[in-house]
LOKOL-763089 format. One record per residue: residue number from 1; residue in one letter; x, y, z of N, C-alpha, C in turn. Coordinates in Angstrom, 3 decimals, decimal comma. Layout:
R|k|r|n_px|n_py|n_pz|ca_px|ca_py|ca_pz|c_px|c_py|c_pz
R|NUM|a|X|Y|Z|X|Y|Z|X|Y|Z .
...
END
This chain:
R|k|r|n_px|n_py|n_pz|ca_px|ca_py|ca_pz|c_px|c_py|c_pz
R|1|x|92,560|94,654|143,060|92,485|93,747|144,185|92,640|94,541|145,478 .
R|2|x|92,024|94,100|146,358|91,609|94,968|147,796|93,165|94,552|148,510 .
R|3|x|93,565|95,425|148,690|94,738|94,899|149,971|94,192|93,972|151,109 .
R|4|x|95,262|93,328|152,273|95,202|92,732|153,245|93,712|93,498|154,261 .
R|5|x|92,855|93,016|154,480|91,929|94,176|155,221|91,489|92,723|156,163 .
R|6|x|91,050|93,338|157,395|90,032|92,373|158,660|88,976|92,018|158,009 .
R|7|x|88,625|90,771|158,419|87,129|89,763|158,465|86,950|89,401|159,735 .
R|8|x|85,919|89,825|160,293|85,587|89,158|161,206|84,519|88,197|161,552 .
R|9|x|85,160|86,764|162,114|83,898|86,065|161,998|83,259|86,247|163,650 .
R|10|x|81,943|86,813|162,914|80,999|86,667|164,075|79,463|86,147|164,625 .
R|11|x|79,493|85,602|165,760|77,971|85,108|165,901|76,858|85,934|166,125 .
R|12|x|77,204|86,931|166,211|75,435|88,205|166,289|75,759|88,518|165,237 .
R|13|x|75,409|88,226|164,052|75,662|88,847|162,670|75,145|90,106|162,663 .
R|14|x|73,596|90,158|162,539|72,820|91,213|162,401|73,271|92,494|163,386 .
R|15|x|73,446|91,955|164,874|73,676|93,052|165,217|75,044|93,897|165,095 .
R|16|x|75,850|92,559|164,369|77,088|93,005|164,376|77,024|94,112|163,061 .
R|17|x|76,598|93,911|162,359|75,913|94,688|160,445|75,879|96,218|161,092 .
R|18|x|74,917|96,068|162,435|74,173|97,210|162,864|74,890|98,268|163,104 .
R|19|x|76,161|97,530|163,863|76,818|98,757|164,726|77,695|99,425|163,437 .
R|20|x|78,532|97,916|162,895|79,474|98,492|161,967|78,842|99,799|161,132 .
R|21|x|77,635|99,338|160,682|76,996|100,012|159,041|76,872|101,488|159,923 .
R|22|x|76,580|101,501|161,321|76,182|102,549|161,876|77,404|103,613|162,103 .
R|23|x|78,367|103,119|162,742|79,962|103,905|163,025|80,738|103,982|162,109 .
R|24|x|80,862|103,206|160,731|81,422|103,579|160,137|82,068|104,853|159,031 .
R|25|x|81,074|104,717|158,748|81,226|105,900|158,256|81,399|107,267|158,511 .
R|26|x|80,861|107,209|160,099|81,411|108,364|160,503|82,777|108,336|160,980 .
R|27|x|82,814|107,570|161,624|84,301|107,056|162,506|85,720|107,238|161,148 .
R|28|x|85,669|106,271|159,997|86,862|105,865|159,302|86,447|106,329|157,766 .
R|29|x|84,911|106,505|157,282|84,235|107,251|155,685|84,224|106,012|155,040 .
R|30|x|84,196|104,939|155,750|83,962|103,564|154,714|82,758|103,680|154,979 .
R|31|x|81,916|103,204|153,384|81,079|102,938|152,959|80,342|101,330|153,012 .
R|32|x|79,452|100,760|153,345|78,723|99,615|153,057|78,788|99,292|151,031 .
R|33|x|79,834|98,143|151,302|79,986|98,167|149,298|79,585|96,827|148,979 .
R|34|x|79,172|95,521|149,848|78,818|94,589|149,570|77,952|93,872|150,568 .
R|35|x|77,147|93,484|150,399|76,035|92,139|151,755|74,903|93,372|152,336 .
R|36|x|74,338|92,548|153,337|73,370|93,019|154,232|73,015|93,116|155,463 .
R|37|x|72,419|93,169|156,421|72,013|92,581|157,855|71,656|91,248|158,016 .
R|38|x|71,229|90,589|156,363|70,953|89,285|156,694|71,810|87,972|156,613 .
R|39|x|73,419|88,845|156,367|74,317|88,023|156,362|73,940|87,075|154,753 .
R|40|x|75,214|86,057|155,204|76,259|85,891|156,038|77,271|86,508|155,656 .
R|41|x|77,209|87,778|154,968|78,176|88,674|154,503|78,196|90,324|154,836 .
R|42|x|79,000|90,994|154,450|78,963|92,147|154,468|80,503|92,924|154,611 .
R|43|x|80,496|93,911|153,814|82,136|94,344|153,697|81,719|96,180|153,617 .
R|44|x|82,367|96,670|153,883|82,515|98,201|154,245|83,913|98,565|152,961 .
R|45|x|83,977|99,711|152,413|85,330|99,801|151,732|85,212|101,907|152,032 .
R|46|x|86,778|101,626|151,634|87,133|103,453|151,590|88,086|103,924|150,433 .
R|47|x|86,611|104,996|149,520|87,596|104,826|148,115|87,920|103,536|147,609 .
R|48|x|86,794|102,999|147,600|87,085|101,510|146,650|87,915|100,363|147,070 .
R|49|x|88,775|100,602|148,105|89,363|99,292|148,934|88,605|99,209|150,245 .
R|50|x|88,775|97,590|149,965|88,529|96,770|151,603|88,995|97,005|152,632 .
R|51|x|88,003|97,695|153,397|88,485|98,569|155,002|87,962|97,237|156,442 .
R|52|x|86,649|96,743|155,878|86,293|95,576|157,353|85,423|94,957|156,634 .
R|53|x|85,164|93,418|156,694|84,217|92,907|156,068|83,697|91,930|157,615 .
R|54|x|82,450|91,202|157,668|81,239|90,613|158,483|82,129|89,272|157,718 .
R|55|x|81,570|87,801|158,880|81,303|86,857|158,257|80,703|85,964|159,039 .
R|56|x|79,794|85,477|158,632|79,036|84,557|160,170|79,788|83,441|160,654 .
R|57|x|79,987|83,721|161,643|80,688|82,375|161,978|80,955|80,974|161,874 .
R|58|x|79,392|81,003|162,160|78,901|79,479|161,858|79,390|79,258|160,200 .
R|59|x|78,627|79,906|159,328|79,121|79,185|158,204|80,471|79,153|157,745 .
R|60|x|81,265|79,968|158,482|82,716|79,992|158,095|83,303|78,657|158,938 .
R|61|x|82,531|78,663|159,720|83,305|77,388|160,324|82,638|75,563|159,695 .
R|62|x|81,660|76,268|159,348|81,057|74,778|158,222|81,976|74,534|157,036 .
R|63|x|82,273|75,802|156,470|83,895|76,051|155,132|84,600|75,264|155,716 .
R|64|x|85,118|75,655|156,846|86,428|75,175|157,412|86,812|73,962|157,988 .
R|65|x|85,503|73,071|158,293|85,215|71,957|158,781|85,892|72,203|160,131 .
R|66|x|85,364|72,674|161,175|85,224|73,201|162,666|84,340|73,411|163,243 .
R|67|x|83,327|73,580|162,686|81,907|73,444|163,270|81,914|72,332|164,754 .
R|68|x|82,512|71,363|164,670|82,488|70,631|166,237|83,093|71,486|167,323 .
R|69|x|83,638|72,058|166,778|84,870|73,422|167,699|83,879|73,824|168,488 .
R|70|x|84,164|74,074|170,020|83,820|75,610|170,733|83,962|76,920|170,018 .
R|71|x|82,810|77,772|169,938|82,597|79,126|168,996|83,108|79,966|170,650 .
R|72|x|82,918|79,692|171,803|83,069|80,660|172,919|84,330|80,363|173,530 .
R|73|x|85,206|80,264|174,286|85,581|80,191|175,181|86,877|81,865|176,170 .
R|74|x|86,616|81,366|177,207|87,651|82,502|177,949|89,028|82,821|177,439 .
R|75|x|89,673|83,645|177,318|90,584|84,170|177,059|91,110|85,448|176,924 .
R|76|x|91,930|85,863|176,905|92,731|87,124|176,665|92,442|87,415|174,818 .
R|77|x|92,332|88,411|174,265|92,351|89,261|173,057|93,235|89,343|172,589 .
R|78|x|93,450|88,187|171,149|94,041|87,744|170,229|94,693|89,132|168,972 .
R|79|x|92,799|89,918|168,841|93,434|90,357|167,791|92,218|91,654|168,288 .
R|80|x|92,328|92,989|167,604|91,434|94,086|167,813|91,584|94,493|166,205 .
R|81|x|90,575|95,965|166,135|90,808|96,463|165,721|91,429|97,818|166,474 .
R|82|x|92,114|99,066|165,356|92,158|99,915|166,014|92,228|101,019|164,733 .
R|83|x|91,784|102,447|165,154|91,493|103,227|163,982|91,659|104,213|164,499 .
R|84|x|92,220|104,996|163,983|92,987|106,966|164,134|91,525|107,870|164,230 .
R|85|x|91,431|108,287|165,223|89,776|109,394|165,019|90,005|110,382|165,168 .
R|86|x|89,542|111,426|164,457|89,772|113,450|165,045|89,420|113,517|166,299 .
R|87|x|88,486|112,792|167,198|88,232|112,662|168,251|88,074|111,820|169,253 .
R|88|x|88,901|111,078|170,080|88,447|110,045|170,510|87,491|110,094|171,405 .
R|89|x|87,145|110,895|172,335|86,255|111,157|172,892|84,333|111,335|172,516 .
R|90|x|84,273|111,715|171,693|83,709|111,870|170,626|83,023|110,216|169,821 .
R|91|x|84,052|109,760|169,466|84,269|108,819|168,873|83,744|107,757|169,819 .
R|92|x|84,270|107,371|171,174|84,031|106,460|171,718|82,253|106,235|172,557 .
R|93|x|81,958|107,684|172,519|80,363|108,021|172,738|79,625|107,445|171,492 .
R|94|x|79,889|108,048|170,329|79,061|107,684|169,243|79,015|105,804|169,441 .
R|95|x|80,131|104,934|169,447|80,181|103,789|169,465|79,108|103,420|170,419 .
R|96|x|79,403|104,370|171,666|78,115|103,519|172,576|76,887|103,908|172,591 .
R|97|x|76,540|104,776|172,112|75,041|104,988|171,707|74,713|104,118|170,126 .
R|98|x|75,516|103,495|169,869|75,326|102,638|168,664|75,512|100,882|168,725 .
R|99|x|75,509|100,960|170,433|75,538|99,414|171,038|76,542|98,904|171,220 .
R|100|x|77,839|99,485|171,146|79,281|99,229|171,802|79,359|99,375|173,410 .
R|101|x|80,088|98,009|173,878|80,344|98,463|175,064|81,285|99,106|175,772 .
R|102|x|81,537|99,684|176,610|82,874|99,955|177,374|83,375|99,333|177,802 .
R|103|x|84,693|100,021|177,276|86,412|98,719|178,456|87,245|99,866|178,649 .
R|104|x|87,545|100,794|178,022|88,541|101,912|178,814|87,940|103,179|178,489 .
R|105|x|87,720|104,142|179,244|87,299|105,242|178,910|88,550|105,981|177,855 .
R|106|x|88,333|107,036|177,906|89,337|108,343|176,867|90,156|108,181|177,774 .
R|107|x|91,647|108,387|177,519|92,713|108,718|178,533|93,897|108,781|177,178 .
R|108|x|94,456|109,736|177,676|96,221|110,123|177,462|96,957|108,713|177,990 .
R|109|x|97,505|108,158|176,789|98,430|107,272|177,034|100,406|107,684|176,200 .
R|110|x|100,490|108,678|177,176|101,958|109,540|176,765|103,075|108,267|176,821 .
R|111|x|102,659|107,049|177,217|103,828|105,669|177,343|103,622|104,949|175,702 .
R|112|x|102,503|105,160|175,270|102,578|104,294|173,721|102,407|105,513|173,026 .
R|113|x|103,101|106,645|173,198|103,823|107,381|171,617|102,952|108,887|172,256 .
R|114|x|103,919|109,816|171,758|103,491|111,375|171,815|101,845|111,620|171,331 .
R|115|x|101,685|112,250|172,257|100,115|112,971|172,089|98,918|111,961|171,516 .
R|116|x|99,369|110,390|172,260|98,601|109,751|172,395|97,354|109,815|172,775 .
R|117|x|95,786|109,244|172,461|94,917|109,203|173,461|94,150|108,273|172,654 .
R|118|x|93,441|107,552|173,555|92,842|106,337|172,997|91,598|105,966|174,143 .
R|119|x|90,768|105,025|173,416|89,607|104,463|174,524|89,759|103,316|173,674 .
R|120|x|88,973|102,151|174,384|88,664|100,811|174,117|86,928|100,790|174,177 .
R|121|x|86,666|99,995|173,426|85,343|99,537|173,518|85,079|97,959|172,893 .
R|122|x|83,772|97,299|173,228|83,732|95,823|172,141|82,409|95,661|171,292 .
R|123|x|82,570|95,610|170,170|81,132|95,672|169,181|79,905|94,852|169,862 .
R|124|x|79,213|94,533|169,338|78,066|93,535|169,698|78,397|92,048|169,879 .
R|125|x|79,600|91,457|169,210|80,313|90,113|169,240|81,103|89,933|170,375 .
R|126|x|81,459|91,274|170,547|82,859|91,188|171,477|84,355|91,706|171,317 .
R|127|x|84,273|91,784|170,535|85,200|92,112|169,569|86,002|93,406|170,008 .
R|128|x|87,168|93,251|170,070|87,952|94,845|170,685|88,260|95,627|169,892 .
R|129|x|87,854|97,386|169,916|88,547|98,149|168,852|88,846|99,291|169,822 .
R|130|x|89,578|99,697|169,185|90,610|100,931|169,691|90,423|101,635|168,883 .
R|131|x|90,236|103,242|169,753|89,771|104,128|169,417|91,359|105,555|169,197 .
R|132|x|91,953|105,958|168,249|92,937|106,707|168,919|93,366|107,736|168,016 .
R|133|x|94,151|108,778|168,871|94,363|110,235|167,889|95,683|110,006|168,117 .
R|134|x|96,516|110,875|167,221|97,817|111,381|167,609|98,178|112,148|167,163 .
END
């Protein structure tokens, strides 16, 4: 059984497939181990456990009976990801030549822990991940 791992439900499925299937493996060595671009699935694993899995929104919210719900609204960032890289610099380029956007460049953050450094970026959904060495 896969440990506790992220799902994210999202509404650009495909492009969301795109970026993941694209950075992953270089970024964290998870592999594409289940679904496709055509949804409404898709899961990444490393060494055989569940590292990030896709889920379309919409139909997760038809499961859930929420579908009347707002899928958008404004707010502050609930939840991210975030993942240890040999490079963050490095790391946070590859993301954006792979359709990630920018929110913080590379910077030394010596206030959240020794020989910190981290960037922010948001997938194709929106979605926040953190980029960081130590």
């Amino acid at each position: 059984m896969d440990a506790l791992y992220p799902r994210l439900l999202v509404g650009r499925f495909t492009e969301c497939f795109g970026f993941y299937d694209a950075v992953l493996p270089e970024l964290t060595g998870a592999t594409l181990a289940r679904g496709g671009a055509a949804g409404p699935y898709a899961s990444w694993d490393v060494e055989g456990e569940g590292a990030l899995a896709l889920f379309d929104r919409a139909a997760m919210a038809a499961a859930a009976g929420t579908a009347d719900l707002p899928a958008e609204a404004l707010a502050q960032d609930r939840a991210m990801l975030a993942g240890r890289v040999a490079d963050v610099d490095a790391g946070y380029e590859f993301c954006l030549r792979h359709g990630a956007r920018a929110v913080a460049a590379p910077a030394d953050r010596p206030e959240w822990g020794p020989n910190l450094r981290n960037a922010l970026v948001r997938d194709p959904d929106g979605n926040l991940l953190e980029l960081q060495s130590y």
